[in-house]
C-alpha positions as CSV (number, residue, x, y, z in Angstrom):
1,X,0.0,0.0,0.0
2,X,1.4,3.1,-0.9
3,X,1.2,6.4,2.0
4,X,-0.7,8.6,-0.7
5,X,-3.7,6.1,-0.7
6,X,-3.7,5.7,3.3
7,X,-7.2,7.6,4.2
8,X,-6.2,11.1,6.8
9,X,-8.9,9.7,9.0
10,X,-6.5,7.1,10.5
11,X,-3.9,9.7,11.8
12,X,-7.0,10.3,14.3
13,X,-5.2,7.8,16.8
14,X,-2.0,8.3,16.7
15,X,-2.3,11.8,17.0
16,X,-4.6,11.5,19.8
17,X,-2.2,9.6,21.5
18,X,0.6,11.6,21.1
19,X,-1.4,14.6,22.2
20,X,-2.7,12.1,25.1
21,X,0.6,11.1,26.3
22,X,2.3,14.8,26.1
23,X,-0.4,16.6,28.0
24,X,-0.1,13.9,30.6
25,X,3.3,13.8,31.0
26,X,3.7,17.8,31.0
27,X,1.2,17.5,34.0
28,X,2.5,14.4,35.9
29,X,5.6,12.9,37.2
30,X,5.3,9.0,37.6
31,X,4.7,6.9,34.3
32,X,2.4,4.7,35.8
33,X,-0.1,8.5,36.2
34,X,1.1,9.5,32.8
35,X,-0.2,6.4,31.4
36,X,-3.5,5.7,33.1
37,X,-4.0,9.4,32.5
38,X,-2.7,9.5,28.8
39,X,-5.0,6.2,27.9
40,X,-8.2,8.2,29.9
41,X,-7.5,11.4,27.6
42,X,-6.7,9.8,24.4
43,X,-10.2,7.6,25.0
44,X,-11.9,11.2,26.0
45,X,-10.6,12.7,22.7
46,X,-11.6,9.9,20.4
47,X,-15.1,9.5,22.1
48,X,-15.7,13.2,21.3
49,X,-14.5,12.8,17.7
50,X,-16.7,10.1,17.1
51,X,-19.9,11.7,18.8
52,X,-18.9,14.8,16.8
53,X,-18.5,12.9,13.4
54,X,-22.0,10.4,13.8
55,X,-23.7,14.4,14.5
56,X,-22.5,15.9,11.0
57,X,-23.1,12.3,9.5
58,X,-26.6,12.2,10.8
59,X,-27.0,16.2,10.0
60,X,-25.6,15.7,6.5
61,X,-27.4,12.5,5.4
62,X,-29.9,12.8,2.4
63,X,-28.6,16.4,1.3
């Protein structure tokens, strides 16, 4: 598979981990935080994407 025909949509996780895991570790000090808190936040963010993205699919259907 070549990167040009890789959809954007799937650099949703990996760049909500990666803002997961730097917030958390800019607020904590022990891993073990930063990771519970990092797995929390990453699973908050992609929660809100998909609520956000089944409302414009659900507002934009038939038009």
């Amino acid at each position: 598979m070549l990167l040009a025909e890789i959809v954007p949509t799937w650099y949703l996780l990996p760049l909500a981990m990666v803002i997961s895991l730097v917030y958390s570790a800019s607020r904590y000090e022990l891993p073990d935080v930063i990771l519970r808190r990092a797995f929390r936040l990453c699973v908050t963010i992609l929660t809100a994407m998909l609520l956000a993205f089944a409302v414009l699919w659900i507002l934009s259907y038939k038009l």
